[in-house]
C-alpha positions in Angstrom: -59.8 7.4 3.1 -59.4 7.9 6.8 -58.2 11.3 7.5 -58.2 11.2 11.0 -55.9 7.9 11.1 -53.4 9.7 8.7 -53.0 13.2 10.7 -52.4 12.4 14.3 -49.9 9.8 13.5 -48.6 12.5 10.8 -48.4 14.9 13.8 -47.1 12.9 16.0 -44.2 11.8 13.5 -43.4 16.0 12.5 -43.3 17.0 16.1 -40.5 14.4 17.2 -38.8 15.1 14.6 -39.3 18.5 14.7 -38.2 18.3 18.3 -34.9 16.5 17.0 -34.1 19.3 14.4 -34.3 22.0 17.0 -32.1 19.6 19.1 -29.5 19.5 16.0 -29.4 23.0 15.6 -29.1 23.5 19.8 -26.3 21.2 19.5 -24.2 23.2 16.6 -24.7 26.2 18.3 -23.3 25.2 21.4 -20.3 22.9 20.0 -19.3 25.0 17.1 -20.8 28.6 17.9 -18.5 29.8 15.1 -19.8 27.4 12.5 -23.5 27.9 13.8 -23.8 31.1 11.5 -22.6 28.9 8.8 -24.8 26.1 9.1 -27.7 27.9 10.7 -30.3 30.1 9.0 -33.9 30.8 8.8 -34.2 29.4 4.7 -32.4 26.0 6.5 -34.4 25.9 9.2 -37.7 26.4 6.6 -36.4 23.6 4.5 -35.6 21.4 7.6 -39.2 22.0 8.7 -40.7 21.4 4.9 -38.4 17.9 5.1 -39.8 17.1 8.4 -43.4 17.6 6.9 -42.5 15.2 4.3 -40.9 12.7 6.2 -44.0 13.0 8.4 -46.4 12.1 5.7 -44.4 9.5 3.8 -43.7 7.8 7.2 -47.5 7.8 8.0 -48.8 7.1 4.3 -49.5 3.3 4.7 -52.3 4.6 7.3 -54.4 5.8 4.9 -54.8 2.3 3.9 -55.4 0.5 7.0 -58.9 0.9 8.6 -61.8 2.0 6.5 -64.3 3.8 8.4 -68.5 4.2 7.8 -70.6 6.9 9.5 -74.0 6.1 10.2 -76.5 9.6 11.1 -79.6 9.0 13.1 -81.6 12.1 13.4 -82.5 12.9 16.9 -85.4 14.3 18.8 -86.9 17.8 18.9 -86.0 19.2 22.5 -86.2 23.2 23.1 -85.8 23.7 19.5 -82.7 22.2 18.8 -82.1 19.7 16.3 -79.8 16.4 17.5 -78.0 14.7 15.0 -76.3 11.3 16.5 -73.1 10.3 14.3 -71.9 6.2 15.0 -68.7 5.8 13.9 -67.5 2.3 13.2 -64.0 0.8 12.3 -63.1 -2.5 9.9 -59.6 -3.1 9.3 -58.4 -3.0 5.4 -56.7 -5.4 3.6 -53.3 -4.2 3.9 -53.8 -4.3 7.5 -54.4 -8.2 7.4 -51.2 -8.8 5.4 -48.0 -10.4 7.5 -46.3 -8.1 5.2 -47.8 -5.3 6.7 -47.7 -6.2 10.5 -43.9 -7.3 10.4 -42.4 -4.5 7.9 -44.4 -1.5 8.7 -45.2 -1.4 12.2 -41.6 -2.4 13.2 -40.3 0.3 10.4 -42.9 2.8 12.4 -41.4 2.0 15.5 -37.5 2.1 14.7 -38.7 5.6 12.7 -40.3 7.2 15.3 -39.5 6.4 18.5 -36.0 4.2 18.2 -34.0 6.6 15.6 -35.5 10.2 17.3 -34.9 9.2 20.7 -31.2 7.9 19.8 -30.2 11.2 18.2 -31.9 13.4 21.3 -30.3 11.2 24.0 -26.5 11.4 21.9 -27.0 15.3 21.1 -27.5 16.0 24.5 -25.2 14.1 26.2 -23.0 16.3 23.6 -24.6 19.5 24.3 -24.0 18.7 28.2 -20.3 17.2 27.8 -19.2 20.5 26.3 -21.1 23.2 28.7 -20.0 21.3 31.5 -16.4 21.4 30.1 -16.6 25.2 28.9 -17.8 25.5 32.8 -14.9 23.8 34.2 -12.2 26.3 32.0 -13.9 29.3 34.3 
């Protein structure tokens, strides 16, 4: 398995989301400041960050399947005492990756999860969080 293909997708996947829960909890506190207290608290906020962690990884799962990867070491020369070691990298794409299943279902899943659905709720929860400062700013 990959890891490297799994983790910076992964990442990528918990910090927009993790960007769109501190937007949620913006957005209560400024259109419901006396709910917030209510709705807002350090265990939620752990167990909105432990959801985003495993939304993350069961977003990004199907990547540990799709590129298998083979190192290759050639030992370098002797220069000034110091050892070179020369890693080669090289890529082949897995079976899952050739399916139609695969290319239709997942990537367009990936991109409606992670860039459509996030960037929907930040651009709506902000308009909000604008509409009512700029209405609480209009009652002074």
């Amino acid at each position: 398995m990959n890891l490297i293909n799994f983790c910076f997708p992964s990442a990528f996947t918990g910090s927009v989301y993790a960007t769109v829960l501190v937007t949620l909890e913006r957005y209560v506190a400024v259109c419901w400041p006396l709910k917030a207290k209510l709705w807002t608290s350090i265990q939620k906020s752990v167990v909105g960050s432990i959801v985003v962690l495993l939304l993350a990884i069961a977003i990004n799962f199907p990547r540990w399947f799709e590129v298998r990867s083979s190192y290759l070491y050639r030992r370098g020369d002797w220069t000034d005492d110091v050892k070179y070691l020369y890693a080669f990298v090289t890529h082949e794409v897995g079976s899952m990756m050739r399916t139609r299943w695969y290319m239709v279902y997942y990537q367009n899943t990936w991109i409606a999860l992670v860039y459509i659905l996030p960037i929907t709720s930040l651009i709506l929860l902000n308009f909000r969080i604008w509409r009512a400062v700029r209405k609480f700013l209009e009652t002074l």
